[in-house]
Each structure stands twice: as structure tokens, then as C-alpha cells.
C-alpha positions in Angstrom: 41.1 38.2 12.7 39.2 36.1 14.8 35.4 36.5 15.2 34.7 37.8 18.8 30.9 37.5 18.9 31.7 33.8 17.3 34.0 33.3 20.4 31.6 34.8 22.7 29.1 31.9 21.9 31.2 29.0 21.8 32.8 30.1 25.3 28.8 29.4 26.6 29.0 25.5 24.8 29.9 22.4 27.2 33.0 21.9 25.9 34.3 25.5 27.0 33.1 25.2 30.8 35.2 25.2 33.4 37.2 21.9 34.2 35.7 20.7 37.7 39.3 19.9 38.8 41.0 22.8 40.8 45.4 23.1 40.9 45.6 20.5 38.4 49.2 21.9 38.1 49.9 20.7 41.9 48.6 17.4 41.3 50.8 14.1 41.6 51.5 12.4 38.5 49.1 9.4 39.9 46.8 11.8 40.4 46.2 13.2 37.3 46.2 10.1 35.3 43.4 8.7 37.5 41.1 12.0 37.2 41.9 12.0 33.3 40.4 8.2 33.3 37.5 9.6 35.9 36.7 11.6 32.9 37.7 9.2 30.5 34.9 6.2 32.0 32.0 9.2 31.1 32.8 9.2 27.3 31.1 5.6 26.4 28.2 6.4 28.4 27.4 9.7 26.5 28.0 7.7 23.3 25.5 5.1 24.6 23.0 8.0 25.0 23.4 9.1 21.0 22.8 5.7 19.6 19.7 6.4 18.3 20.7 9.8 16.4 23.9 7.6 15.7 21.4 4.9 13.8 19.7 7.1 12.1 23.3 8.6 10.7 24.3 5.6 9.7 20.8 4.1 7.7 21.1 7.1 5.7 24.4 7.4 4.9 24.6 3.6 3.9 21.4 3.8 1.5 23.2 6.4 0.0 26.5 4.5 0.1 24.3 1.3 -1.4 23.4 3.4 -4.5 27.0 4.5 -5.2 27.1 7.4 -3.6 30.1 8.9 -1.6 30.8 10.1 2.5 32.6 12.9 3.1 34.3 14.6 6.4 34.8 17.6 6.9 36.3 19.5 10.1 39.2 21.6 11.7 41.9 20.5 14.1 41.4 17.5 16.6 38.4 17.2 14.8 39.2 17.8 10.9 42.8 14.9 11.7 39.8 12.2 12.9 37.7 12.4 9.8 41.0 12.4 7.7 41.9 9.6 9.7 38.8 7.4 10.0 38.6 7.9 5.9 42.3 6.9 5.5 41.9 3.4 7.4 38.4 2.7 5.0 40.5 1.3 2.0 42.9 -0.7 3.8 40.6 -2.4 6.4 37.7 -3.0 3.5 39.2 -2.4 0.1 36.9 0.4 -1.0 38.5 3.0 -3.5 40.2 5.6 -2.0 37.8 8.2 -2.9 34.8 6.6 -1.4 35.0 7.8 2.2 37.3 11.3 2.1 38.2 13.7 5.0 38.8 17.1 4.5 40.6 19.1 7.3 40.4 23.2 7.7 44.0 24.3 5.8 44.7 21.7 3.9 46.8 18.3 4.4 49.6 20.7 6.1 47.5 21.2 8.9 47.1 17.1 9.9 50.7 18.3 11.6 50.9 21.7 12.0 48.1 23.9 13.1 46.9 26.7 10.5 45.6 30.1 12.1 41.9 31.2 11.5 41.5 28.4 8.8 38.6 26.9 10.8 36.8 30.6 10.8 36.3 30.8 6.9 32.9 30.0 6.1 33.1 29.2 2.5 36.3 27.3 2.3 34.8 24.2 2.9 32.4 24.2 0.1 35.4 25.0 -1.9 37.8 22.1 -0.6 34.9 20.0 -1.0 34.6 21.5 -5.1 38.0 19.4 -5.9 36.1 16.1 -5.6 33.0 17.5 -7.7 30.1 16.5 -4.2 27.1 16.4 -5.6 23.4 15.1 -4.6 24.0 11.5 -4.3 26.6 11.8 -1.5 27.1 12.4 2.0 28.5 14.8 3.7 29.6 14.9 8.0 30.4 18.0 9.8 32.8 17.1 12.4 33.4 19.8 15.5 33.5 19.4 19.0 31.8 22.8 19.9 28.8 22.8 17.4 30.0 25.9 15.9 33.0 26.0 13.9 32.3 28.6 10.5 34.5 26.3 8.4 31.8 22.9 9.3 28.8 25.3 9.4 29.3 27.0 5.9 30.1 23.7 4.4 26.8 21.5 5.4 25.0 24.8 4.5 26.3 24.9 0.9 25.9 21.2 0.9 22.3 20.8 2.0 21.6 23.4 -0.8 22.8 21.4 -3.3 20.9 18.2 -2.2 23.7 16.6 -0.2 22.8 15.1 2.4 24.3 16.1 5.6 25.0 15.0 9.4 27.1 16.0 12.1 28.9 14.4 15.3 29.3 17.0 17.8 29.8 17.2 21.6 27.3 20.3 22.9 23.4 20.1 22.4 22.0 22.3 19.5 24.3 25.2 17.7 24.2 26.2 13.7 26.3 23.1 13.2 22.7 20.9 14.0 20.7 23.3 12.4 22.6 22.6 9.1 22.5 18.8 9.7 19.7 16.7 8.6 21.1 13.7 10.8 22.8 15.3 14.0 24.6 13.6 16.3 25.5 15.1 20.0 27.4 13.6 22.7 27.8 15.4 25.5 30.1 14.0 27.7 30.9 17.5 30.1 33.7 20.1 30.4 37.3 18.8 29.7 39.7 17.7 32.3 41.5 20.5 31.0 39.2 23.2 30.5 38.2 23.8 26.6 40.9 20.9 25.7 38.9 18.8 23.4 41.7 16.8 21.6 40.7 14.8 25.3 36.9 13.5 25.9 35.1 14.8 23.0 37.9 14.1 20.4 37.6 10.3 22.2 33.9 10.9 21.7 33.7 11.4 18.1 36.6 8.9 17.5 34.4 6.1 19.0 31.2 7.8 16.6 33.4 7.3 13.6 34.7 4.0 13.9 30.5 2.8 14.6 29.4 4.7 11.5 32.3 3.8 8.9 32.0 0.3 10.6 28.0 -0.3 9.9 28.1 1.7 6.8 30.8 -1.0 5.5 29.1 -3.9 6.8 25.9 -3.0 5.8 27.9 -2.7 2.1 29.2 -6.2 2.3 32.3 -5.6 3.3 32.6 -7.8 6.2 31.6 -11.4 5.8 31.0 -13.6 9.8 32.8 -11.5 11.4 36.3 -10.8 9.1 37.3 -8.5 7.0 37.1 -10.3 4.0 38.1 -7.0 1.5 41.1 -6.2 3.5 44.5 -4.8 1.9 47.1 -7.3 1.8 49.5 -4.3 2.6 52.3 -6.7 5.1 53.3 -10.0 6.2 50.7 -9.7 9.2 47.7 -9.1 6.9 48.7 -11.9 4.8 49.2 -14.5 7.5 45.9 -13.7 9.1 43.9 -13.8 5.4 45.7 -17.1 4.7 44.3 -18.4 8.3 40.6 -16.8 7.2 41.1 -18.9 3.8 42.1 -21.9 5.7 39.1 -21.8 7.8 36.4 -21.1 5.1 38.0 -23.7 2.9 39.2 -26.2 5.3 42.4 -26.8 3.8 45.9 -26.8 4.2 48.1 -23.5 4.8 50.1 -23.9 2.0 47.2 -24.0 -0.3 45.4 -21.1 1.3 48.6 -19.0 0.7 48.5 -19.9 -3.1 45.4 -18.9 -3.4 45.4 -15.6 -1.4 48.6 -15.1 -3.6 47.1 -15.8 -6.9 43.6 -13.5 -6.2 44.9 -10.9 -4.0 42.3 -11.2 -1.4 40.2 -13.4 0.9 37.0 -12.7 -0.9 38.0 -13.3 -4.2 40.1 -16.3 -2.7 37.3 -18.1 -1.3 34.7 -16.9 -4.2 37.2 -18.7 -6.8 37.5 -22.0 -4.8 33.3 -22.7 -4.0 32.4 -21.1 -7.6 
């Protein structure tokens, strides 16, 4: 069953005001889309205003990162899907291993499609999830929920920080046991939802655009990105290997028929290059 004095406080948060549009129902089709992109403009801005919690995120995560340690997500619905996603896209785009940056969703991988009842409300499944990939002191761990105050994400930095991980959050309300647990917090508050309490809308865009800044410094700052390409890249289809052959092209200056051999024979444009100036 649900946890009414739990619901009682997250109905005061930001994210569970009251829309300030009225009869959206009666509205043209024109009319919502350009009061959706109203709202829409606001989300950057209240990014803008968390850089410097968003800086301090990232430094710490990417020292740890730098000594071999690991990042993990962790949150439930809209939330929980964009740390499983941002973590999915870290291997392809700069060929880390596949357990370097995880996300772990409320319910299991089920629940990426399908929405699982009351998972989010158990405090100590998190800690438990997070068990399977043996978390320990020299990794990271994010607590990723719109409202500041989901038991799953709260229970799990908790349990975390006692152990010596350490432990942010990305959020979209000011304060809530979610910060309190976090030792980097990060809150953008970008107002009440177009649709009132839908938060798959601004403050899932919100932490979306938080995610792909932090996963993109941390890998940057690992040497993952060399100018400005993505040197580690998987060569996973016939678009990734035309543009890596162009990349070895450039750095080399030589023909394309040469850079393709090469990309071929060392399975990236990293190694490629390495094995041609070494």
C-alpha cells in the first residue's frame, strides 16, 4: 500500500503544484504545443542555474572514475528509464566496459516498459539491486527522482553513503531526504508541469540534459574524447564506420581507402591513429 504521509509531502514539492494553464482539455492543438514549448524554453535556464552544484558532481565523480572506480544510477519511472538510458549509450559512444556506468530502475528491467506498482516505495530494494554488482567505497552512486523524495532513491544513497560510496543526486524541487542523503546534490527547479505532477515533461527534460553534461565531462575528463571526436566509439554500423574512417583520414591525412584498412584492422579510431604515429 502506498505511503499516505509520503504522498502528503511530495504533493507540497514543485513538481506536484498546480499547472498554471486552465482547460487545457479545450485548447486547440496549436495551442497546446506552443504553451508545452512556453514551458519547454524554462528548462535550460534552470539548468544554467545548477551548474555549479552540476561541477561539483562531476569533479567528484570523475576523480573517482580516474582511480577505477564505478558510477551508478539509480531511480523509478521517467526517472529510473533515463539513468538506464544515459548508462546504455556510455559504451557505444566511448567504448568503456559495460559495467562502468550502470542504471538501475525501481522493478527491474521489466519496468523500462511497463510500469511496476509501489516498486519505487521500498526503501531497501535499492541497496539490494545495487548488491548484484558488489558497490563498494571506490564508486559512485546518483539518485535520480524528480520530486526529491522517492523511498526507493532515498534508502539507496542512505545505505550507500554508509558504506563509503559516494553519492549525488539530480532532482527537480529544492531540499527533501533525497539531498540530505547526497553529498553532491543537484536541483533544478524549473516550476509546475504543463500537466500538473507530469514529470516525464520538464523535469524528466531537466535531468536528461543533467545526464548527458555529467556522463559527457566525466568521459572527457577520462580521455575518451580526443579534439572534439569520439575517438573510443563502437564501430556498431555502416554510419559509425564511415564517419571513424573520415576521423582517420583527417588525423592521418591520407587517403580513404587506407583509413578504412586501418579502422578495419584495429577496430577503432584511437587505436587506428595510435598504430600509424607510434
Amino acid at each position: 500500500m502506498p505511503n499516505f504521509t509520503q504522498m502528503s509531502t511530495t504533493m507540497d514539492r514543485i513538481t506536484e503544484q498546480d499547472s498554471n494553464y486552465r482547460d487545457i482539455d479545450k485548447m486547440s492543438v496549436l495551442e497546446i504545443l506552443k504553451n508545452i514549448n512556453e514551458e519547454d524554453k524554462l528548462v535550460p535556464l534552470a539548468v544554467e542555474k545548477a551548474l555549479p552544484q552540476i561541477e561539483k558532481l562531476a569533479v567528484a565523480v570523475a576523480e573517482r572514475m580516474q582511480n577505477g572506480g564505478r558510477l551508478f544510477y539509480i531511480g523509478a519511472g521517467t526517472s529510473g528509464r533515463l539513468g538506464v538510458v544515459d548508462a546504455s549509450e556510455c559504451p557505444p559512444t566511448f567504448g568503456v566496459d559495460f559495467d562502468k556506468v550502470v542504471g538501475i530502475i525501481a522493478g527491474g528491467d521489466a519496468a523500462i516498459r511497463k510500469a511496476v506498482e509501489f516498486a519505487e516505495d521500498d526503501e531497501q530494494q535499492a541497496w539490494t539491486d545495487l548488491q548484484a554488482y558488489n558497490i563498494n567505497e571506490t564508486d559512485c552512486l546518483i539518485g535520480l527522482a524528480a520530486s526529491g523524495t522517492t523511498p526507493y532513491v532515498v534508502g539507496g544513497l542512505n545505505k550507500a553513503r554508509e558504506h563509503g560510496v559516494l553519492t549525488g543526486c539530480i532532482i527537480c524541487n529544492v531540499g527533501g531526504p533525497i539531498v540530505a542523503a547526497s553529498d553532491f546534490p543537484v536541483e533544478v527547479v524549473a516550476g509546475p508541469e504543463f500537466i500538473t505532477g507530469s514529470t516525464r515533461m520538464k523535469s524528466g527534460t531537466a535531468q536528461k540534459l543533467v545526464l548527458n553534461m555529467l556522463s559527457t565531462t566525466v568521459m572527457i575528463k577520462l580521455g575518451r574524447v580526443k579534439g572534439n571526436k569520439m575517438v573510443d566509439m563502437q564501430l556498431t554500423n555502416h554510419k559509425l564506420v564511415d564517419r571513424g574512417t573520415k576521423m582517420v583520414m583527417k588525423e592521418l591525412n591520407i587517403d580513404q581507402e587506407l583509413a578504412a584498412s586501418l579502422l578495419k584492422k584495429y577496430g577503432s579510431v584511437r587505436k587506428a591513429v595510435e598504430s600509424s604515429k607510434g
